[in-house]
C-alpha positions in Angstrom: -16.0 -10.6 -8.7 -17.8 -9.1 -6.1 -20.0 -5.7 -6.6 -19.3 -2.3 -4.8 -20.6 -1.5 -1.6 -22.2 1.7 -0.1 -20.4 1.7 3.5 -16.7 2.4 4.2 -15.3 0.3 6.5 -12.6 1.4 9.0 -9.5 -0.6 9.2 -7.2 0.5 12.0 -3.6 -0.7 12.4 -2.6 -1.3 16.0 -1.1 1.5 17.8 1.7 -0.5 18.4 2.4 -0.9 14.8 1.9 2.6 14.3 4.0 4.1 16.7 6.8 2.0 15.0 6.0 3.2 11.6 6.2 6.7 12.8 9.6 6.5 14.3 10.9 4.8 11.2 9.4 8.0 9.1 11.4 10.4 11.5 14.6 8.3 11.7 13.9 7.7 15.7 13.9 3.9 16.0 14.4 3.0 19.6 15.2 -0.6 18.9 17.1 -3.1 16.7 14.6 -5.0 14.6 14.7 -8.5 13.5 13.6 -10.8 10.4 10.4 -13.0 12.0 12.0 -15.8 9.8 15.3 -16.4 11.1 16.2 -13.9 14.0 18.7 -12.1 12.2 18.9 -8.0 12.8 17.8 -6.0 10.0 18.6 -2.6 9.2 16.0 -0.2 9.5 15.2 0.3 5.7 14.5 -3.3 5.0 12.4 -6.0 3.5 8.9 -6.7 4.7 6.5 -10.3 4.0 3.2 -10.5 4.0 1.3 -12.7 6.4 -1.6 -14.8 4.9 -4.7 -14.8 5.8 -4.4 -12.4 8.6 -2.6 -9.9 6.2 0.0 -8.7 8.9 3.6 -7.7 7.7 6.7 -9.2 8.9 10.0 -7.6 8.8 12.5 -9.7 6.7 15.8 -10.0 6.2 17.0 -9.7 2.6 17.8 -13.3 2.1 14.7 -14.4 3.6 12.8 -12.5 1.5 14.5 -13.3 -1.6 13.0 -16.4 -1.5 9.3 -15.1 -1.7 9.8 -12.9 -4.2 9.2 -15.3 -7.1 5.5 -15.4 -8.3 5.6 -19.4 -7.5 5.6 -18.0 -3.8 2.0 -16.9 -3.8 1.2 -20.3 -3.5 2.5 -20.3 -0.1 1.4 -18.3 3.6 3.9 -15.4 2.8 4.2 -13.0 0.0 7.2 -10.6 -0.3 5.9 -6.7 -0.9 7.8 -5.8 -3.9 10.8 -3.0 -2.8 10.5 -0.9 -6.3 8.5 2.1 -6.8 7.1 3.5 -10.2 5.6 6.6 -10.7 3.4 6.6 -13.5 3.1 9.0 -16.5 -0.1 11.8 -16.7 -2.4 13.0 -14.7 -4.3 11.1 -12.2 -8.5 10.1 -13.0 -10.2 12.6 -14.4 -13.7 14.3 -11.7 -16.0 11.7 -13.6 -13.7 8.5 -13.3 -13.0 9.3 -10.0 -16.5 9.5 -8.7 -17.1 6.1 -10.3 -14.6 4.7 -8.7 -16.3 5.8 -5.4 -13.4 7.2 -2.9 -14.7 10.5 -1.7 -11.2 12.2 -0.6 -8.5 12.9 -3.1 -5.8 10.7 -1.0 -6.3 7.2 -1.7 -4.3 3.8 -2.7 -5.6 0.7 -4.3 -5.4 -2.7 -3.9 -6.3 -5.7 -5.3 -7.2 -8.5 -3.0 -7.9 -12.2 -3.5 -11.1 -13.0 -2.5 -10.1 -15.5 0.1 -8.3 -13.4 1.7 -10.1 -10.0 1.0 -12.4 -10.4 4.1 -9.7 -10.2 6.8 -8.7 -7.2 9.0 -5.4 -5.1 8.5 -3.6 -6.4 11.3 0.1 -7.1 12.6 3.0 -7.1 14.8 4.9 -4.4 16.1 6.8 -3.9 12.7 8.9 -0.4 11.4 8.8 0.2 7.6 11.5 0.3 5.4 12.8 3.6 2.9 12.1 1.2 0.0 14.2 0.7 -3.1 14.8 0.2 -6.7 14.6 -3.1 -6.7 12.3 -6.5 -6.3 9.6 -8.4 -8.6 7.2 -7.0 -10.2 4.8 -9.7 -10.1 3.3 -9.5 -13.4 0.3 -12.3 -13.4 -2.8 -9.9 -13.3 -4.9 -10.2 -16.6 -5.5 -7.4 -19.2 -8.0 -6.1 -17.1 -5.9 -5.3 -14.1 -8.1 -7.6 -11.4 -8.1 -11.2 -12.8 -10.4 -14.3 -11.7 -10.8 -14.4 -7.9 -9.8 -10.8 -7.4 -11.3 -7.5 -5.7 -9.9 -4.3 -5.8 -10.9 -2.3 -3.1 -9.7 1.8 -2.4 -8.1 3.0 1.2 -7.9 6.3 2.3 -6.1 7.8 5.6 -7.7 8.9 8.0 -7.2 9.8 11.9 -9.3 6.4 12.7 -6.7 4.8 10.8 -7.8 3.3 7.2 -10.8 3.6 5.5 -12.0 1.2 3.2 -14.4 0.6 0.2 -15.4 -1.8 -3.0 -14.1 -0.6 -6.1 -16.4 -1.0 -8.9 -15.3 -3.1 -10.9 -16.2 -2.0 -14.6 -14.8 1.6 -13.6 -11.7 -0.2 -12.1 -11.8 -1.8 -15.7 -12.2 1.4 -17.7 -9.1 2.7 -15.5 -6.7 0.3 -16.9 -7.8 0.7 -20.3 -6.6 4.1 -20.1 -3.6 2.9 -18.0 -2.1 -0.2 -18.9 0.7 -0.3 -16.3 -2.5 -1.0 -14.0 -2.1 -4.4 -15.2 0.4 -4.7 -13.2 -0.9 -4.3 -9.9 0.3 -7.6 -8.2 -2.7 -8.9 -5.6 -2.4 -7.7 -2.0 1.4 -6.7 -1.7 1.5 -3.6 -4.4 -0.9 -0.7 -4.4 -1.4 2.2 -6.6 -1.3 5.5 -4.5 -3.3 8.4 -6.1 -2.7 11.9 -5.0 -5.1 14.1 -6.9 -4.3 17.6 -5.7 -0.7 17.3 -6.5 -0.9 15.3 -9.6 0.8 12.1 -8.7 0.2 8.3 -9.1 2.6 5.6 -8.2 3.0 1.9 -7.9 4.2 0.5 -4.8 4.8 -2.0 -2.2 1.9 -1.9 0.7 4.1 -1.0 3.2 4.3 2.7 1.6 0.9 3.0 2.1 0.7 2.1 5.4 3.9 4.3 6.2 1.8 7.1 4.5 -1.3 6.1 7.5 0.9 6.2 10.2 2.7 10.0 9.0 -1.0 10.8 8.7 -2.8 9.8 12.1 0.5 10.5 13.6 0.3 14.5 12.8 -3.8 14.9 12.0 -5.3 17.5 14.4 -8.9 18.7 15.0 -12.0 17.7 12.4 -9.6 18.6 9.2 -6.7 17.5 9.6 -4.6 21.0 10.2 -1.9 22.8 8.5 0.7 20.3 9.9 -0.8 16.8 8.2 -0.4 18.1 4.5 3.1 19.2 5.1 3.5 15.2 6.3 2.0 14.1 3.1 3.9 16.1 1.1 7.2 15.5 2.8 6.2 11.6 2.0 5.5 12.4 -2.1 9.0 14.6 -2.1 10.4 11.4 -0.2 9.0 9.0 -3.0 9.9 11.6 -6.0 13.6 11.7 -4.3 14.2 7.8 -4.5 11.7 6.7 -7.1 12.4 5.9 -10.4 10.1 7.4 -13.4 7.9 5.5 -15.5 
């Protein structure tokens, strides 16, 4: 496992890609989309795949994505990003857990990569994100400790640049799950756990959340702060995810 680094790195999605995840948040699609497997229209709340190694996501239709959402599919170039969303019990890290882990905002989402794929960009096609669901596989194969052989978990923040990213420690990432088991369950690169300190939330769920969450943000930030109008798009997003999510 790889040790935590002092620079952030910014990871910005194409505009392309962003523009469409903004009109699927406001319920303006322009366009009929279709799954990248077979050509079929989708709806617009529908299933995405993860690209490997480039990491871009792929709209899906729900057959085709059935078939990658068994864990034996990780083997292979895609990976389905689970549909279900958990919101976990408590508060979120304490001042001193939080520092360790190193994220300096109080926004942030985790994710756990595989080290041979950790090192390439967030990129992808011109893709619209889905409402999510109650459904989909939970992928439990990560170890007690939440990370697992071969794995980095590294933190994301928003940001009008798009994403920022850093290392995670990994012993702090460790003392984490020991406090919160459900960690354990954080399936490598499809499934984050979204962290929204001021408010008091946590959540597992599918990447494509997160990224929805990006686009809302860049979409609506204004001068060096962010303005009025960006928080009241975050929060719309949490009361969105508290509407259709299911409790821990």
């Amino acid at each position: 496992m790889k040790g935590p680094v002092t620079e952030s790195v910014t990871r910005p999605l194409p505009l392309g890609r962003l523009r469409e995840l903004a009109r699927a948040a406001t319920g303006s699609a322009e366009e009929r989309h279709r799954c990248e497997l077979c050509g079929e229209i989708v709806p617009d709340a529908h299933r995405h795949l993860l690209r490997l190694p480039s990491r871009e996501l792929s709209c899906a239709c729900r057959a085709c994505a059935v078939l990658f959402d068994r864990a034996n599919a990780r083997a292979g170039r895609y990976r389905a990003v689970p549909e279900s969303r958990e919101r976990l019990p408590g508060t979120p890290v304490d001042d001193v857990g939080w520092a360790a882990l190193g994220v300096p905002v109080g926004l942030a989402f985790f994710v756990r990569h595989d080290d041979v794929t950790r090192e390439q960009p967030d990129t992808g096609d011109d893709c619209d994100d889905g409402d999510g669901g109650d459904g989909g596989d939970d992928g439990h194969d990560a170890d007690a400790s939440g990370a697992g052989e071969g794995t980095t978990v590294m933190a994301y923040y928003p940001s009008p640049l798009g994403v920022v990213g850093t290392d995670v420690d990994p012993q702090a990432w460790e003392r984490l799950v020991r406090k919160q088991p459900s960690l354990s369950r954080l399936e490598p690169e499809v499934r984050a756990l979204l962290v929204h300190r001021d408010i008091g939330e946590q959540w597992l769920l599918g990447i494509d959340e997160c990224y929805r969450l990006v686009a809302r943000v860049r979409g609506t930030w204004s001068g060096m702060t962010g303005g009025d109008e960006v928080w009241h798009e975050i929060g719309r997003f949490f009361a969105e995810l508290r509407g259709d999510g299911v409790p821990a």
